[in-house]
C-alpha positions as CSV (number, residue, x, y, z in Angstrom):
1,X,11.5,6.3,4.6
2,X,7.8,7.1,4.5
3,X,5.9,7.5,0.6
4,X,4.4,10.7,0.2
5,X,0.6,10.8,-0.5
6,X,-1.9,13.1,-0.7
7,X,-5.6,12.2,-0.3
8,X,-8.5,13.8,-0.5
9,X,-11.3,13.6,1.7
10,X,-15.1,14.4,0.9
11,X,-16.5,15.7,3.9
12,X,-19.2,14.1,5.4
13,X,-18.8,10.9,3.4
14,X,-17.6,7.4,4.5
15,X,-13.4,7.1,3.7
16,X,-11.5,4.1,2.7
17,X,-7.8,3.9,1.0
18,X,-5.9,1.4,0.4
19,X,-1.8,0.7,-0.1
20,X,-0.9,-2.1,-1.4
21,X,2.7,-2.7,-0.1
22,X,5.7,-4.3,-2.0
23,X,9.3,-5.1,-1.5
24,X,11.8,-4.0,-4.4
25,X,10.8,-7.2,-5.8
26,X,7.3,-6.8,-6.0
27,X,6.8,-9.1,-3.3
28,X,3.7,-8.9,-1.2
29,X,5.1,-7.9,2.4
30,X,3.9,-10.1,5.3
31,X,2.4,-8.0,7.8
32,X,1.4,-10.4,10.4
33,X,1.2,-9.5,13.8
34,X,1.8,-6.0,13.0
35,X,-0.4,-3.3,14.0
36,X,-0.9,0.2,12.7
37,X,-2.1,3.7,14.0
38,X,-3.0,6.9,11.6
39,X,-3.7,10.3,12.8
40,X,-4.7,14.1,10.7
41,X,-4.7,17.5,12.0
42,X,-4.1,20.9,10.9
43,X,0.0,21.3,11.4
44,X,2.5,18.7,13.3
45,X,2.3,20.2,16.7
46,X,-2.1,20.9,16.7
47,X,-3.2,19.4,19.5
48,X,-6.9,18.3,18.0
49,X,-6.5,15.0,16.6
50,X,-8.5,12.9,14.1
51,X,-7.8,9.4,13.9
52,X,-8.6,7.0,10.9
53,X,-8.8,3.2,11.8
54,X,-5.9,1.4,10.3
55,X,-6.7,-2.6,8.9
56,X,-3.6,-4.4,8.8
57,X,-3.3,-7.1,5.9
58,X,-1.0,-8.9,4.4
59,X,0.7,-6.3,1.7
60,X,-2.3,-3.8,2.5
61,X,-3.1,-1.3,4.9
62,X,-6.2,-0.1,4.8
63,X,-7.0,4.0,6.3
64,X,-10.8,4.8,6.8
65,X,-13.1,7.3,8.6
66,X,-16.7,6.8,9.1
67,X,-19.2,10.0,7.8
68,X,-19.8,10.7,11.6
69,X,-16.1,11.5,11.5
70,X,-15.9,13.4,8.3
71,X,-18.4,15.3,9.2
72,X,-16.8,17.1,11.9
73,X,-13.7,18.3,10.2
74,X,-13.8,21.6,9.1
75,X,-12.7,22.0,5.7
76,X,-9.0,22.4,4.6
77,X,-5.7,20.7,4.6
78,X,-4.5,18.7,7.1
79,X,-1.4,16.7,7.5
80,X,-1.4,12.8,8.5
81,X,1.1,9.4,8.9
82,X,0.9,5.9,9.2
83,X,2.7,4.1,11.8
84,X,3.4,0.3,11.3
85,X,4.8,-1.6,14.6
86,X,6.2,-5.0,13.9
87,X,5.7,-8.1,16.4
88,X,9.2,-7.2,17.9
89,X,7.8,-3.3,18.5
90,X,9.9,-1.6,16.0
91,X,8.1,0.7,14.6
92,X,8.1,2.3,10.6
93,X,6.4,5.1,8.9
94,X,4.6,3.6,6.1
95,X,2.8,6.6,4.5
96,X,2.8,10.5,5.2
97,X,1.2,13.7,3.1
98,X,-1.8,16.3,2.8
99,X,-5.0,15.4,3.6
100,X,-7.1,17.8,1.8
101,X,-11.0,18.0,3.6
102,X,-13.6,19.1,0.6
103,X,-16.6,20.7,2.2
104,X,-20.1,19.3,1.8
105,X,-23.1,22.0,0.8
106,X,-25.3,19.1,2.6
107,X,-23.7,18.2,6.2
């Protein structure tokens, strides 16, 4: 089951977040060889899509957007995931929740 998290993002700004991922344990979970892919957009079933780059580490995953990016979404909430595919393609739901664009009185 994905964590919820909301974010907010300043628009027109360069975006970085990190989760920092743990077993039940505390444990650092080994993500080698896994890959991830993260996606925002207005509702579930919009069909414009803005992608962040995902950076895979072990026991992080990193989201970001450039301010080229940032720039062009319009202000408002958005909803976005993170998808995690192991080495042996199965694939999890790390994170999920609002993102929340803040407009910019420059860009």
């Amino acid at each position: 089951m994905a964590v919820k998290a909301n974010i907010t993002i300043d628009q027109g700004t360069d975006y970085t977040i990190t989760f920092n991922v743990t077993d039940n344990y505390e444990n650092v979970i080994d993500f080698s060889g896994y890959t991830g892919e993260s996606q925002f957009r207005k509702h579930y079933t919009s069909n414009i899509t803005y992608t962040f780059d995902v950076a895979v580490a072990n026991g992080a995953i990193t989201l970001s957007a450039n301010s080229q990016l940032t720039s062009s979404v319009p202000a408002g909430r958005y909803v976005y995931d993170c998808i995690l595919t192991d080495t042996n393609g199965v694939v999890s739901r790390l994170v999920e929740g609002i993102v929340t664009v803040s407009p910019s009185v420059s860009h």
